[in-house]
Chimera marker file (.cmm) of the C-alpha trace (Angstrom):
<marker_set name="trace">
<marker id="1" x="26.816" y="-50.127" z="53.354" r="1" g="1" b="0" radius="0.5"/>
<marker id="2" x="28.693" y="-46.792" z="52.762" r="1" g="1" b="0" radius="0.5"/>
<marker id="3" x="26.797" y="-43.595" z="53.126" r="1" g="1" b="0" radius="0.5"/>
<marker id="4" x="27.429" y="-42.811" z="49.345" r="1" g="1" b="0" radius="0.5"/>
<marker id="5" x="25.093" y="-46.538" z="48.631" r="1" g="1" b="0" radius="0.5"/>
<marker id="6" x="21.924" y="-46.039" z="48.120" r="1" g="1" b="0" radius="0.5"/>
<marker id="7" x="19.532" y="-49.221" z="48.943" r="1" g="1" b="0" radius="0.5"/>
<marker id="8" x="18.054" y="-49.626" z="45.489" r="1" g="1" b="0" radius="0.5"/>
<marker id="9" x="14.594" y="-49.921" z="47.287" r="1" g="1" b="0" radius="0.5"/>
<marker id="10" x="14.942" y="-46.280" z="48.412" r="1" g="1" b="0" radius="0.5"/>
<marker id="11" x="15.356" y="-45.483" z="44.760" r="1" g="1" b="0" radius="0.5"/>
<marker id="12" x="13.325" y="-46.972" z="42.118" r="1" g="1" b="0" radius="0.5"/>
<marker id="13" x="14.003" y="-46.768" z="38.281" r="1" g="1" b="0" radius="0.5"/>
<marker id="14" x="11.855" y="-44.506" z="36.515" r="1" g="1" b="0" radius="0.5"/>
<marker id="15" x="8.953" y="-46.987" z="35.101" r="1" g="1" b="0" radius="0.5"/>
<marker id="16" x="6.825" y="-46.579" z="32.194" r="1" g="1" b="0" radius="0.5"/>
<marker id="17" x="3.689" y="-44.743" z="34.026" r="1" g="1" b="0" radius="0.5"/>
<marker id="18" x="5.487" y="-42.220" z="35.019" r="1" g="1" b="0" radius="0.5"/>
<marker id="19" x="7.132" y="-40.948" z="32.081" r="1" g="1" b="0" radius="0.5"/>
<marker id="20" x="3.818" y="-41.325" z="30.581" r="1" g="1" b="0" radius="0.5"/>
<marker id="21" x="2.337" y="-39.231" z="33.183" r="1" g="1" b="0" radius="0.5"/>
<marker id="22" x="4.525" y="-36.518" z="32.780" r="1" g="1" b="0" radius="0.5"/>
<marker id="23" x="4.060" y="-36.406" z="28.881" r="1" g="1" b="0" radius="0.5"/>
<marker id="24" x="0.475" y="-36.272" z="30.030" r="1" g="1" b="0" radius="0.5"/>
<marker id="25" x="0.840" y="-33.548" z="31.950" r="1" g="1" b="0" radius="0.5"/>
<marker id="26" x="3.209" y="-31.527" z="29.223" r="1" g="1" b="0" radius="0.5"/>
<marker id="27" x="0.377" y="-32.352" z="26.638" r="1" g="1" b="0" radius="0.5"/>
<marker id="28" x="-1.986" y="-30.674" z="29.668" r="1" g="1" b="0" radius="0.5"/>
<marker id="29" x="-0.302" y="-27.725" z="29.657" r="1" g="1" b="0" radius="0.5"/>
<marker id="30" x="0.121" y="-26.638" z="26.270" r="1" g="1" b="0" radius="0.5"/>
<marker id="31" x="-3.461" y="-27.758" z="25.653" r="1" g="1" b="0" radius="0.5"/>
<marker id="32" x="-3.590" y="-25.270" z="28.859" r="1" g="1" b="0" radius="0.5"/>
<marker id="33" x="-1.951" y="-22.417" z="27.289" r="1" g="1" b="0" radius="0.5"/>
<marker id="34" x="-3.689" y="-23.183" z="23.943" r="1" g="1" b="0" radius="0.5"/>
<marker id="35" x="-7.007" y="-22.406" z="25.193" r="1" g="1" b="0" radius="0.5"/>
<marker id="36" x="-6.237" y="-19.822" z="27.495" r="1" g="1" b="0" radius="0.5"/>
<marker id="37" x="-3.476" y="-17.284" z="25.711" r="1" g="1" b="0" radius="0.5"/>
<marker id="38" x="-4.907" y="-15.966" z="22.795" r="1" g="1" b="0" radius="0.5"/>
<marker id="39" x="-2.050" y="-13.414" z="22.712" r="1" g="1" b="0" radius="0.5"/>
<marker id="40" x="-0.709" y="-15.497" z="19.255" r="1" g="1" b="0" radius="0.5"/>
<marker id="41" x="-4.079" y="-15.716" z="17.384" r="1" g="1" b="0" radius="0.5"/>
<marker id="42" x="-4.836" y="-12.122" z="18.840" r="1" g="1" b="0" radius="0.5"/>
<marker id="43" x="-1.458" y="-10.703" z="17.171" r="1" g="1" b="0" radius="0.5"/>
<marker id="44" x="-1.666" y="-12.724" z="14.206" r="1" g="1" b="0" radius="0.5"/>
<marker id="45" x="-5.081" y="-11.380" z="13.202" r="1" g="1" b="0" radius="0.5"/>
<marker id="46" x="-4.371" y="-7.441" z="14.168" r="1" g="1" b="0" radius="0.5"/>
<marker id="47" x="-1.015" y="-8.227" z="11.700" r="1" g="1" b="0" radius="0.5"/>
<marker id="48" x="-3.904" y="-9.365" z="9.162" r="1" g="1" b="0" radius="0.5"/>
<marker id="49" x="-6.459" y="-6.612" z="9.735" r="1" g="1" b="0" radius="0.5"/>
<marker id="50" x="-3.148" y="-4.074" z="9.695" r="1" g="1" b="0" radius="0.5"/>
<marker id="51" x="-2.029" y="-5.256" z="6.387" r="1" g="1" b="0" radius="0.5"/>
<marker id="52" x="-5.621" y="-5.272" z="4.565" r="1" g="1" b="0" radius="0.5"/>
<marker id="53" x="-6.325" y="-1.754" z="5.816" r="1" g="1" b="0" radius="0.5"/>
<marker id="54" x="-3.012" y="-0.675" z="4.383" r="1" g="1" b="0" radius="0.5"/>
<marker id="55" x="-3.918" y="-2.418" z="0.782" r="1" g="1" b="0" radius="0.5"/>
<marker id="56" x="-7.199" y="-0.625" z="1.270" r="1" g="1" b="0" radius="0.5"/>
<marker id="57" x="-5.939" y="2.197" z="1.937" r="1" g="1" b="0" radius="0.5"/>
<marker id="58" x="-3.262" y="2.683" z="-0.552" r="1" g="1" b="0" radius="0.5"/>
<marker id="59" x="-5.517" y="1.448" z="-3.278" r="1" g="1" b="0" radius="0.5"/>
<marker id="60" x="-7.962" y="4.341" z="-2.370" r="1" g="1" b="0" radius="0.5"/>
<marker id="61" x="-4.930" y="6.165" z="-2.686" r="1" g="1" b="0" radius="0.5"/>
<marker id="62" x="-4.393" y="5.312" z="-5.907" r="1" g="1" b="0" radius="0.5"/>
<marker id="63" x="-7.539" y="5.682" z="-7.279" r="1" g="1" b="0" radius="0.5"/>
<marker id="64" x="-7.595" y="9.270" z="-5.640" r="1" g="1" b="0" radius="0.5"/>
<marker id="65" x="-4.681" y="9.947" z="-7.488" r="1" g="1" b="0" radius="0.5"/>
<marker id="66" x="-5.661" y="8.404" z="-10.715" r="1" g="1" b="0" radius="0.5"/>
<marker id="67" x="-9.169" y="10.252" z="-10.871" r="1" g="1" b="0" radius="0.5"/>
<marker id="68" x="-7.170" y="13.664" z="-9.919" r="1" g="1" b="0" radius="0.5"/>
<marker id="69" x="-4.644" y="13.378" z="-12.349" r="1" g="1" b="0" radius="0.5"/>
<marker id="70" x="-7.426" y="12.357" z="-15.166" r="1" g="1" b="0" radius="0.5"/>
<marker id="71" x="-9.399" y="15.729" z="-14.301" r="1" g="1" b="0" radius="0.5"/>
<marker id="72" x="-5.726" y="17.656" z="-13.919" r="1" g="1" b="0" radius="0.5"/>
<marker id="73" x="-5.060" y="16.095" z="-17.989" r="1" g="1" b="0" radius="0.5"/>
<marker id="74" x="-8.824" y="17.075" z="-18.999" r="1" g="1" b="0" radius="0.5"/>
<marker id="75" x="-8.433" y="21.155" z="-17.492" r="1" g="1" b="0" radius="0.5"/>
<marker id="76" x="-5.091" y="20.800" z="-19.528" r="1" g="1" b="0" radius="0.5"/>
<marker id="77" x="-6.925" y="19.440" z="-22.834" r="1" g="1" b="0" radius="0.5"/>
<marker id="78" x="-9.522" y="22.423" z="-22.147" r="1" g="1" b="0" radius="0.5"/>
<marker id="79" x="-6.972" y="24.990" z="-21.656" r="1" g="1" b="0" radius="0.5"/>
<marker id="80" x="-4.544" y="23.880" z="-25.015" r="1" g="1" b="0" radius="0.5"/>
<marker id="81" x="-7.953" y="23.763" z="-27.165" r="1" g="1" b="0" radius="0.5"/>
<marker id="82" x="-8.761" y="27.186" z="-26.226" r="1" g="1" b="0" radius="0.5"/>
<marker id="83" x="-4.973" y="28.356" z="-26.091" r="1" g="1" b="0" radius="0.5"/>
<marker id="84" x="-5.209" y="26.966" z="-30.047" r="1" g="1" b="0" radius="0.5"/>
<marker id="85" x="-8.457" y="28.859" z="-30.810" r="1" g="1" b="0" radius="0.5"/>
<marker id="86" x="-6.817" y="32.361" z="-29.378" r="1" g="1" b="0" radius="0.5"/>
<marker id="87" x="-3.578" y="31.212" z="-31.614" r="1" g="1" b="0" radius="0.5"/>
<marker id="88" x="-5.498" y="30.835" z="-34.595" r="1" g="1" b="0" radius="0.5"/>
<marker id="89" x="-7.709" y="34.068" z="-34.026" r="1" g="1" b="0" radius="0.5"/>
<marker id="90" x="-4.307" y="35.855" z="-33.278" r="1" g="1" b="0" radius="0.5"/>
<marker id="91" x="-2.471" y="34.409" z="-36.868" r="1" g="1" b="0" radius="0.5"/>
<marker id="92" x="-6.209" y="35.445" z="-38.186" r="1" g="1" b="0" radius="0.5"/>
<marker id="93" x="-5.366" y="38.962" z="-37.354" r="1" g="1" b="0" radius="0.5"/>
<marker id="94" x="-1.726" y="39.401" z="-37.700" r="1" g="1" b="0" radius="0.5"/>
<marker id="95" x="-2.338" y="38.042" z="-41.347" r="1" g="1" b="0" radius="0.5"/>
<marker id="96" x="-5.450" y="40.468" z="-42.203" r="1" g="1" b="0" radius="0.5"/>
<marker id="97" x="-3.566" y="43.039" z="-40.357" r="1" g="1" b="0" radius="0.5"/>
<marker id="98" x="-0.589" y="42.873" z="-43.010" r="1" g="1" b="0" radius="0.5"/>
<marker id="99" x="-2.116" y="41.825" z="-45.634" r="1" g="1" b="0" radius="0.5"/>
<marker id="100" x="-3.738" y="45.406" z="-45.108" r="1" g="1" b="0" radius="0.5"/>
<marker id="101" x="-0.034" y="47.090" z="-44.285" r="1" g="1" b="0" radius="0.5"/>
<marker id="102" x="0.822" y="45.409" z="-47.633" r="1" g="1" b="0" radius="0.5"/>
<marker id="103" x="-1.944" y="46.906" z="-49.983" r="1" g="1" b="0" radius="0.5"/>
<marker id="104" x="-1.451" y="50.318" z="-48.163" r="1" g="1" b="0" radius="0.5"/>
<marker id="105" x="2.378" y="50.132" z="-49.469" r="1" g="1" b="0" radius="0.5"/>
<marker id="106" x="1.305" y="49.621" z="-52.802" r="1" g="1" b="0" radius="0.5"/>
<marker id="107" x="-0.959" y="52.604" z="-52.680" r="1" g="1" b="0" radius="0.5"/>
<marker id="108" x="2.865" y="54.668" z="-52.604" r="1" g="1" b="0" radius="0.5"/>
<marker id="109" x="4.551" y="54.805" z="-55.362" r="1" g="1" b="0" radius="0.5"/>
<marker id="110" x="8.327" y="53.723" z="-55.867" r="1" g="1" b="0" radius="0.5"/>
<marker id="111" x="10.580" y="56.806" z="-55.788" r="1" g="1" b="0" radius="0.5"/>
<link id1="1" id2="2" r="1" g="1" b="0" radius="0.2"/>
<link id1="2" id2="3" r="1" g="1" b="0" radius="0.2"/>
<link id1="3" id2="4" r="1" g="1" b="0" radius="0.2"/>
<link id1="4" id2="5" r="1" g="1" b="0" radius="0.2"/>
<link id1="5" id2="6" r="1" g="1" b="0" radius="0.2"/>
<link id1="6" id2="7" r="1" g="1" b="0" radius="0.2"/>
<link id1="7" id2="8" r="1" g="1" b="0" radius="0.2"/>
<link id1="8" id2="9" r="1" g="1" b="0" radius="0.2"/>
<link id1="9" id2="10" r="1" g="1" b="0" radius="0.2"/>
<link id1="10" id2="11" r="1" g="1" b="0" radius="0.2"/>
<link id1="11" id2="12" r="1" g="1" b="0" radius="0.2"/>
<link id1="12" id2="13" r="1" g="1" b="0" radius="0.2"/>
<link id1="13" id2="14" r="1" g="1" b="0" radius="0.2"/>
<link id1="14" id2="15" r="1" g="1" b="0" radius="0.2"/>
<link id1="15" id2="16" r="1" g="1" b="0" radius="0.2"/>
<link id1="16" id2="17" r="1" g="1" b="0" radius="0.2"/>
<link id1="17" id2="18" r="1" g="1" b="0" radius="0.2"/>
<link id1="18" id2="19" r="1" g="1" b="0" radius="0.2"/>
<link id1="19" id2="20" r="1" g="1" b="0" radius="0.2"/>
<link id1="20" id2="21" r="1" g="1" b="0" radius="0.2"/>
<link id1="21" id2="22" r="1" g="1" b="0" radius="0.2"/>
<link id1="22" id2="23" r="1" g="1" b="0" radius="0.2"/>
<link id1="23" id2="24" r="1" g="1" b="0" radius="0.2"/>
<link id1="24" id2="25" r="1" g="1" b="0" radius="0.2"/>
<link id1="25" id2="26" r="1" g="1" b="0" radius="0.2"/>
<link id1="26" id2="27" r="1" g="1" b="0" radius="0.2"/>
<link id1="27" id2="28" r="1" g="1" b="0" radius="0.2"/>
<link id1="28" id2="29" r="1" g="1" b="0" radius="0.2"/>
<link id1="29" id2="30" r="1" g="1" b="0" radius="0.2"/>
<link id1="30" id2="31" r="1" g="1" b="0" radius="0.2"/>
<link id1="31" id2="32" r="1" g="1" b="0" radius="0.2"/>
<link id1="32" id2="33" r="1" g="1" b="0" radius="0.2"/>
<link id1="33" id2="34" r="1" g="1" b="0" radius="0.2"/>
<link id1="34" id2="35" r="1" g="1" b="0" radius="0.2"/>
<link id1="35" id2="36" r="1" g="1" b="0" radius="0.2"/>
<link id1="36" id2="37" r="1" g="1" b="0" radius="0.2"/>
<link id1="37" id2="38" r="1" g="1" b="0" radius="0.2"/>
<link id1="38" id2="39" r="1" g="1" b="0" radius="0.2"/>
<link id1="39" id2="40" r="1" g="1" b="0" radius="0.2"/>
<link id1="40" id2="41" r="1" g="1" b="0" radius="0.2"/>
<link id1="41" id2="42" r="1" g="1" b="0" radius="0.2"/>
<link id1="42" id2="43" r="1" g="1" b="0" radius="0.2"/>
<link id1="43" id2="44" r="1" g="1" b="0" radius="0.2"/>
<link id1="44" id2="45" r="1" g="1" b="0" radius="0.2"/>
<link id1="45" id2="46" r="1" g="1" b="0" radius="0.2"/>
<link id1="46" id2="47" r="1" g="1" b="0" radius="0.2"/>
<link id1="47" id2="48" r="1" g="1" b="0" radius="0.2"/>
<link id1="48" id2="49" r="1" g="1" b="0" radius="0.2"/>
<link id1="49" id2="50" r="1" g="1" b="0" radius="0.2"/>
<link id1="50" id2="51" r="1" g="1" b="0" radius="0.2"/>
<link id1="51" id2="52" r="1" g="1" b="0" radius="0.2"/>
<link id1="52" id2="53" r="1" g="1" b="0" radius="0.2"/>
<link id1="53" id2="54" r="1" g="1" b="0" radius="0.2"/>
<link id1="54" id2="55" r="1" g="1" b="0" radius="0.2"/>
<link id1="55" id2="56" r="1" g="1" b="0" radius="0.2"/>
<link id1="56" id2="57" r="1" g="1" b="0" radius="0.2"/>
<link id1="57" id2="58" r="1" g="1" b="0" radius="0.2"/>
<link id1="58" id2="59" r="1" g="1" b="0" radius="0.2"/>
<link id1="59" id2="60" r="1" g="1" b="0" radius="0.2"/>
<link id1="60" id2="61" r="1" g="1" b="0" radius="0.2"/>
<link id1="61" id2="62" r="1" g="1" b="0" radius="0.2"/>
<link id1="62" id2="63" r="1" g="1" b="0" radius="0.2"/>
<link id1="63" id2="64" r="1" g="1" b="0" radius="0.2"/>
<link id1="64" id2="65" r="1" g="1" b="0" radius="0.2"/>
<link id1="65" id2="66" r="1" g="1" b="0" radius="0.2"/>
<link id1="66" id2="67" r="1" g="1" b="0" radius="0.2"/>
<link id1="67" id2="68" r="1" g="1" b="0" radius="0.2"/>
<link id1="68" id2="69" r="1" g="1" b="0" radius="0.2"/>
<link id1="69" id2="70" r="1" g="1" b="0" radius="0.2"/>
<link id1="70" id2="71" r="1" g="1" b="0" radius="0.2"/>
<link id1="71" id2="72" r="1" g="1" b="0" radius="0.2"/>
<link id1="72" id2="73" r="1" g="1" b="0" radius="0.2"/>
<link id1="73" id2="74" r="1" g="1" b="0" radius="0.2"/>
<link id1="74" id2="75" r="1" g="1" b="0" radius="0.2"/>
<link id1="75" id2="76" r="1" g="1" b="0" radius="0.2"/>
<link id1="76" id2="77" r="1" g="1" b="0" radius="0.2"/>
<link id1="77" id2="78" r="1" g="1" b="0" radius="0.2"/>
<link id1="78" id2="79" r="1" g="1" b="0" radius="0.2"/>
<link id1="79" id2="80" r="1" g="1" b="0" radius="0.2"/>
<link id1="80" id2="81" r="1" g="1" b="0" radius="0.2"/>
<link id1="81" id2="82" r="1" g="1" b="0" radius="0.2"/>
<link id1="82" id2="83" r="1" g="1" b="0" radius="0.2"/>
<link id1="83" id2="84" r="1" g="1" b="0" radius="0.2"/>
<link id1="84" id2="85" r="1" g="1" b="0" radius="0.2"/>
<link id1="85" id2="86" r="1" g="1" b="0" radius="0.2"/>
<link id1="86" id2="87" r="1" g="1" b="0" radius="0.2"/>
<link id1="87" id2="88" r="1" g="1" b="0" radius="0.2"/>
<link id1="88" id2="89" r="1" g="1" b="0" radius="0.2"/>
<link id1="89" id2="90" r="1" g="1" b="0" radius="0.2"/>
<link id1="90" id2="91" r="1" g="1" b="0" radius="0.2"/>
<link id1="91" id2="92" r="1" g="1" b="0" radius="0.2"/>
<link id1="92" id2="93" r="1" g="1" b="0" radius="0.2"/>
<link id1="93" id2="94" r="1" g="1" b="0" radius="0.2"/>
<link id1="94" id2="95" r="1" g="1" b="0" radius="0.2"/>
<link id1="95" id2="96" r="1" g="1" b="0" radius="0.2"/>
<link id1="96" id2="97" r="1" g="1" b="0" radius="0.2"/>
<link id1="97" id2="98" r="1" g="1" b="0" radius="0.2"/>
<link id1="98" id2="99" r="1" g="1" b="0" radius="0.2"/>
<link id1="99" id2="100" r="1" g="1" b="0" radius="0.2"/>
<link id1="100" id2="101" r="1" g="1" b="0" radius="0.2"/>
<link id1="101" id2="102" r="1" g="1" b="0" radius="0.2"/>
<link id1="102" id2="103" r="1" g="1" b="0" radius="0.2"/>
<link id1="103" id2="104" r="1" g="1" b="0" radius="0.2"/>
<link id1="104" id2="105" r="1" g="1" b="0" radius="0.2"/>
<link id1="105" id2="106" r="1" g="1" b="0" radius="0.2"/>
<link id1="106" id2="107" r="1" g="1" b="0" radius="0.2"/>
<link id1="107" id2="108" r="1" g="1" b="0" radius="0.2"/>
<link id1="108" id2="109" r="1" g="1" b="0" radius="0.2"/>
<link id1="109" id2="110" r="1" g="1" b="0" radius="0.2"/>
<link id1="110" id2="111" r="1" g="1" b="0" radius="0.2"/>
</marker_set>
């Protein structure tokens, strides 16, 4: 035998058990790193908790907004009503006031 020529009893073909064994011990370790890094489930549910905060959040937002822009539309109903009433009172009084400057140019004659 040659140095290169291994004795075939030296080297074995892989057999069936250990294969086996070795998907055993794969299966082992994820199980492994299943139970004992939580990192993925951790991350997954702080992504989760993140994005219903942020839903939360803007919808309080939005109804914030919506409730301040309702009160900002009533002041502005309020203020046109009584911006209306002082219009009217002032066409009240600018009509009195010439109907008045018209009878008083009656009173003069024509030259």
């Amino acid at each position: 035998m040659t140095e290169d020529e291994v004795p075939e009893e030296q080297n074995p073909p892989p057999n069936e058990e250990d294969e086996s064994s070795a998907e055993i011990q794969d299966d082992i370790g994820d199980i492994q790193s299943r139970l004992l890094d939580h990192r993925p489930v951790v991350q997954g549910e702080i992504r989760f908790f993140v994005r219903e905060f942020e839903s939360t959040k803007l919808h309080a937002c939005q109804e914030r907004r919506k409730a301040e822009w309702e009160a900002f539309m009533k002041e502005q109903t309020v203020k046109k009503e009584a911006m209306d009433e002082e219009h009217a009172k002032a066409v009240g009084r600018l009509s009195t006031h010439y109907s008045d400057m018209k009878k008083d140019l009656t009173k003069f004659a024509p030259f």
